[in-house]
C-alpha positions as CSV (number, residue, x, y, z in Angstrom):
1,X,-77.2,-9.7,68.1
2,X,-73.6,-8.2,69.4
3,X,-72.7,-4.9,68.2
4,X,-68.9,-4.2,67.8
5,X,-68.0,-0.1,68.5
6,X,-65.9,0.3,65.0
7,X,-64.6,4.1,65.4
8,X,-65.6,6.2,62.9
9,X,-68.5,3.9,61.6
10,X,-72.7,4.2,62.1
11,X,-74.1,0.9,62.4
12,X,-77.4,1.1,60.3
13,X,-80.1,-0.3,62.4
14,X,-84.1,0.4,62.5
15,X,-83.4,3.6,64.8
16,X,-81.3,5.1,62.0
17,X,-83.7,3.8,59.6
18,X,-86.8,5.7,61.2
19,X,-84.7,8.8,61.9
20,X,-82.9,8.6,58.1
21,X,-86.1,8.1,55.8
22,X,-86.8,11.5,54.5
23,X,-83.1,12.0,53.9
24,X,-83.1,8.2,52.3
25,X,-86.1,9.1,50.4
26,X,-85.1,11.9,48.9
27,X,-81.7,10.5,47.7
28,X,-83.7,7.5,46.3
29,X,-85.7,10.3,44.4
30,X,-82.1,10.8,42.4
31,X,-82.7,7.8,40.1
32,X,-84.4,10.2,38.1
33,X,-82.3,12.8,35.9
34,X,-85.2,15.1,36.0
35,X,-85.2,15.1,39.8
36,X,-81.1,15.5,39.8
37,X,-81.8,18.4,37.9
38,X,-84.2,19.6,40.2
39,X,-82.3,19.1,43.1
40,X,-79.4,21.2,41.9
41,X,-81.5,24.3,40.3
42,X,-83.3,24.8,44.0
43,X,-81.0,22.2,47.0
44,X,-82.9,23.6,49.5
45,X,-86.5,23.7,47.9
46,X,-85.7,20.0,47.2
47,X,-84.4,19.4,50.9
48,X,-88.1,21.0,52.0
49,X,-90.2,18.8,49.7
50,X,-88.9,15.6,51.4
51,X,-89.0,16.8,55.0
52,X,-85.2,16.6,56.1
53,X,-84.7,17.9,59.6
54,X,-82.3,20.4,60.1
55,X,-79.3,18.2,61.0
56,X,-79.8,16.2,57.6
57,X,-80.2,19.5,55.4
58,X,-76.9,21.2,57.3
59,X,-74.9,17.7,56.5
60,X,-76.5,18.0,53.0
61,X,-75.1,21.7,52.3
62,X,-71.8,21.0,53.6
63,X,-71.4,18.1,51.3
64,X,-70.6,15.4,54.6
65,X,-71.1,12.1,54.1
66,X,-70.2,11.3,57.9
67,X,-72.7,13.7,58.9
68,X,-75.1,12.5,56.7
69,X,-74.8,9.0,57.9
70,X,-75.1,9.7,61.7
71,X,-78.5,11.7,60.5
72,X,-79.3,8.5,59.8
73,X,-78.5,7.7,55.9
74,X,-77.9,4.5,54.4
75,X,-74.7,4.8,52.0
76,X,-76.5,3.0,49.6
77,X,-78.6,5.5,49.1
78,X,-76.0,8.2,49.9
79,X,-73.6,7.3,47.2
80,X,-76.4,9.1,44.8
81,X,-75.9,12.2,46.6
82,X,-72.0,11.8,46.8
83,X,-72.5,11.6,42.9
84,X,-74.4,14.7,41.8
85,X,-71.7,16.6,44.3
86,X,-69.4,14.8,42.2
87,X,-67.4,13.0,45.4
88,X,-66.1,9.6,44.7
89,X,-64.8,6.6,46.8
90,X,-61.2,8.5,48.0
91,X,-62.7,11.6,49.0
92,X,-65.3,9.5,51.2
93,X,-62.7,7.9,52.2
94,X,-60.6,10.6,53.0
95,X,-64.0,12.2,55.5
96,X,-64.6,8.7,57.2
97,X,-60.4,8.7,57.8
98,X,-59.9,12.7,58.7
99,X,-57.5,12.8,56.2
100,X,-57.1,15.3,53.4
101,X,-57.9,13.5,50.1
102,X,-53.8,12.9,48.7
103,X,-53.3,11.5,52.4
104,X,-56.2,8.7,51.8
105,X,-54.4,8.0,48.1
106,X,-51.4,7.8,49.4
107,X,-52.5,5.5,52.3
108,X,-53.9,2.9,49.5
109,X,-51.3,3.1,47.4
110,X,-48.9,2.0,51.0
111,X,-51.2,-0.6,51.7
112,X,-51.0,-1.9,48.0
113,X,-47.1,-2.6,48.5
């Protein structure tokens, strides 16, 4: 299988599937309300229960998705997280781009003429 180098994009593979699962667990865990809840009355009690490695719980407090990926999360299971911190498509977007948020809206709109 050929891998393309795509800047700015983690190819999600079995090595960051072994080195993502506690953080990919734990995201997984937010189907529930009860553990959403959870999660936000205690972040890094919850972090601990599920074992994330430093890297993952530092990318976790600062709320960065990029981060978070190259600790070996799967957006999938991600896009949970970006939800309870309330983040949404653009401002993803706007991380993966190093763009302030109105830049990345503004880009779309240009690319929607």
């Amino acid at each position: 299988m050929r891998h393309h180098n795509i800047p700015g994009t983690t190819l999600f593979g079995g090595d960051e599937a072994q080195k993502g699962i506690a953080l990919n667990r734990m995201c997984f865990s937010f189907n529930s309300a009860e553990n959403r809840t959870a999660f936000l009355k205690d972040e890094d009690a919850y972090c601990a229960k599920f074992g994330l490695n430093a890297e993952q719980r530092q990318a976790v407090r600062e709320r960065n998705v990029l981060k978070m990926l190259a600790a070996g999360g799967n957006i999938y299971y991600l896009a949970k997280l970006a939800g309870i911190f309330e983040l949404n498509v653009q401002d993803i977007g706007a991380q993966q781009t190093g763009m302030s948020v109105d830049q990345f809206k503004d880009k779309l709109v240009a690319a929607g003429r």
